[in-house]
N, C-alpha and C positions, 0 to 999 in steps of 0.2 A: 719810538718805533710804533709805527701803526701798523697794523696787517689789516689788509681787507679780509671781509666776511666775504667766504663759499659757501656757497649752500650747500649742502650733500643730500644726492638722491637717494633716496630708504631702499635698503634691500629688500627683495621678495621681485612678484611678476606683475604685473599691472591685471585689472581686469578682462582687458579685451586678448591679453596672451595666455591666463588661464580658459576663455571660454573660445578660446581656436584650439586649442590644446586638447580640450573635453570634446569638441567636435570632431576633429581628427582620429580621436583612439575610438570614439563612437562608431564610424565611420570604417575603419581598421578592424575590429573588431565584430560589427556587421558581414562584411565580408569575409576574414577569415574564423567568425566561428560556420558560417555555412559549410564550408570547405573543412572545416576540422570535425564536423559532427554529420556531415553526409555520411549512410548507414549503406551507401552499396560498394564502397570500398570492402570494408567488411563484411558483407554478402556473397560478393564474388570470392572472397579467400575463403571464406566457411565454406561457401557450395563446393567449391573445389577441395578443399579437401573431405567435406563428407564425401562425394567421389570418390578421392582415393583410396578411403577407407572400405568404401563397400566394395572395391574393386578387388583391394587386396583379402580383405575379408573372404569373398568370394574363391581366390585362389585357396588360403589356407584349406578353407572350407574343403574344396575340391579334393585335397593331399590328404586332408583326415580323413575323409568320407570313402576316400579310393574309388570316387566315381563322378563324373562332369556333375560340375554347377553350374549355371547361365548369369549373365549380367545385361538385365535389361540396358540398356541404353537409347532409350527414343528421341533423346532434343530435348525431354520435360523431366526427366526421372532417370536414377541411378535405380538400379535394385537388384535383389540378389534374389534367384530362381531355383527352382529344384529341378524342373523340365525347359524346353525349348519355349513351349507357350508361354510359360510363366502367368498360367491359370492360375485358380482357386487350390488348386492341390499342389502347384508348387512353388507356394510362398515359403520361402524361408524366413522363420523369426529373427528379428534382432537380438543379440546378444542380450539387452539388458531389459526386454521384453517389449518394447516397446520402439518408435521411430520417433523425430523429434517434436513430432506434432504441429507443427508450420503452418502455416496457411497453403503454402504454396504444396509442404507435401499432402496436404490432405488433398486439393484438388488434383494431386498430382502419382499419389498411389493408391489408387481404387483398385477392386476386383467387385467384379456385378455391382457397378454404379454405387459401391459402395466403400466409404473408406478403408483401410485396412492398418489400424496402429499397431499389430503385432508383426507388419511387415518389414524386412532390411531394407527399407525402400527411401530414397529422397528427392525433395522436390525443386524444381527450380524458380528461385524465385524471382521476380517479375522483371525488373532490373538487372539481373544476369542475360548474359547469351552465352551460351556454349556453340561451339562448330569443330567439327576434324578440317586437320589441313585439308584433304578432300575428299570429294562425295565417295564415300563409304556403307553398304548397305548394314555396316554392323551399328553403324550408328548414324539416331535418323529414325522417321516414322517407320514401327515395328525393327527396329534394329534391336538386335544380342550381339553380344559372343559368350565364349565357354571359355573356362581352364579346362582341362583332364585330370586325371588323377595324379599326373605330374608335376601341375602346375603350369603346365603348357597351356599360349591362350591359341585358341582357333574363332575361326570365322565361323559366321553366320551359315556356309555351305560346308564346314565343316573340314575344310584345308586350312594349313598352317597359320595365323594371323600374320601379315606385315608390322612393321613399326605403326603404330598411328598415335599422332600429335594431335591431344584435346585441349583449345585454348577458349578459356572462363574468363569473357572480359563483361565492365562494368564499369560506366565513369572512363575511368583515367586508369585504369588498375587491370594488369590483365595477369592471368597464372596460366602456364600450360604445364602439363602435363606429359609425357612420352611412356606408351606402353611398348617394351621391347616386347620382339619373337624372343619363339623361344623360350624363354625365363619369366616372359610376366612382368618382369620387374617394371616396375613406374618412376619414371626420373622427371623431377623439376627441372624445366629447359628455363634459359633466358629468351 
């Protein structure tokens, strides 16, 4: 009996199928860590919620105090007020003495040209856009509103607030927000 010799091909990959291989995941990896390590996903969910925080802050505030608190809102800046103007005299502190110290909030909550880190104040940052579903004088250059001592929020003229929907988009990623009449309350919409 003879048998003929087969050769057998050696297990493993060849060269030129490991260095397509390296290219490929090189390639893969290029692209998806851009998209995995872009920082204004993350920006827009923070800004948004430091928002809601100072919002609701803002109400508490108002029911302890048993007398109106303001909430700047201009387009660049959430922040929590003691008056209408939301001057030098009525800045309200942040709870834990300080504001996050941002870039954006520094150029973002001044009083007399000058920063202010003991303010409830925050900044938007660069990559964010904020907008109300519409033109609203309460928010927007020199826009407020107020709670009351109930927690009621009112407008800028000082009547009841409507509903208003604040969407925080950036990138690909957008959060709104909905402030009900009435109650204040702030609900995450889809």
């Amino acid at each position: 009996m003879h048998t003929a010799f087969v050769p057998r091909r050696a297990a493993g990959f060849t060269m030129v199928e490991l260095i397509t291989v390296i290219i490929l995941v090189g390639i893969l990896g290029a692209i998806g860590s851009s998209r995995f390590f872009s920082k204004t996903v993350f920006e827009n969910r923070a800004y948004a919620d430091q928002a809601k925080t100072i919002i609701r802050y803002a109400q508490k505030l108002a029911v302890a105090r048993n007398r109106p608190v303001f909430v700047r809102s201009d387009g660049n800046s959430f922040a929590v007020c003691a008056n209408a103007a939301c001057d030098a005299s009525g800045i309200v502190p942040a709870p834990g003495g300080s504001n996050d110290g941002s870039a954006a909030t520094k150029l973002n909550c001044q009083q007399n040209n000058a920063y202010a880190p003991q303010w409830m104040c925050t900044g938007r940052p660069t990559g964010v856009t904020v907008a109300a579903e519409t033109a609203r004088p309460e928010f927007g250059a020199g826009g407020f509103f107020s709670f009351d001592a109930m927690g009621r929020p009112f407008n800028k003229d000082g009547s009841a607030l409507t509903a208003m929907t604040l969407t925080f988009s950036s990138g690909g990623n957008t959060t709104r927000w909905l402030l009900w009449p009435e109650t204040g309350y702030l609900q995450n919409v889809p």
